[in-house]
ZAGU-945219 format. One record per residue (C-alpha): z, y, x. Coordinates in steps of 0.001 Angstrom, whole numbers, plus 500000, padded with zeros to 6 digits. Layout:
ZYX ...
//
This chain:
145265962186674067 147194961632670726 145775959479668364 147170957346665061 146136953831663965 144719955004660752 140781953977661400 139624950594663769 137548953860665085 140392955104667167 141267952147668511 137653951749670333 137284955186670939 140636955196673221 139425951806675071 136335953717675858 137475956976676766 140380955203678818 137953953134680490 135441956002681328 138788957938682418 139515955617685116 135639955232685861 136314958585687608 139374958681688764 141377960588686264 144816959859684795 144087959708681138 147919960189679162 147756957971675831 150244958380673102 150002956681669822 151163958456666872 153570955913664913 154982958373662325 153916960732659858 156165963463661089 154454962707664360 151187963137663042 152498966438661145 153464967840664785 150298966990666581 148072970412668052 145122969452664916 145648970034661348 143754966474661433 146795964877663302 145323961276663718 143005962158667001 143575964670669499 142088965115672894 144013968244675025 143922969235678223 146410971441679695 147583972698676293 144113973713674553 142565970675672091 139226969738672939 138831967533670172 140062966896667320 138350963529665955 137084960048667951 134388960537670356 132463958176672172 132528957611676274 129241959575676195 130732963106674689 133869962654676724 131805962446680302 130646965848678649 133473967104678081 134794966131681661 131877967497683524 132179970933681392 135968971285682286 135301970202685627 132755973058686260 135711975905684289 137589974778686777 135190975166689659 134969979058688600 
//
């Protein structure tokens, strides 16, 4: 996950999705955009939240722990097949 410190949004929305992360079991990588050029580089046009997994953004603004156990259990079950 890439995010920036441009809304108080982002900053919950990491705690929670961190927190639901470990919940089950999964290493959760964190990195906190600190410069613009940063931001410029990230995978979304939006470049202040991005949530990837192996290469392919999944999201590309703050989510709650409720979308992201979604999201798990729907890339859990792609990889399944």
């Amino acid at each position: 996950m890439l995010y920036a410190d441009q809304c108080p949004w982002h900053e919950k929305s990491v705690e929670a999705l961190l927190n639901e992360a470990m919940d089950h079991n999964i290493d959760l990588k964190i990195t906190k955009l600190k410069t613009a050029q940063e931001a410029r580089n990230a995978p979304s046009g939006f470049g202040v939240f991005n949530l990837l997994h192996d290469g392919r953004l999944l999201e590309d603004h703050y989510i709650s722990a409720t979308r992201f156990r979604n999201i798990l259990k729907r890339e859990m079950d792609l990889q399944r097949k």
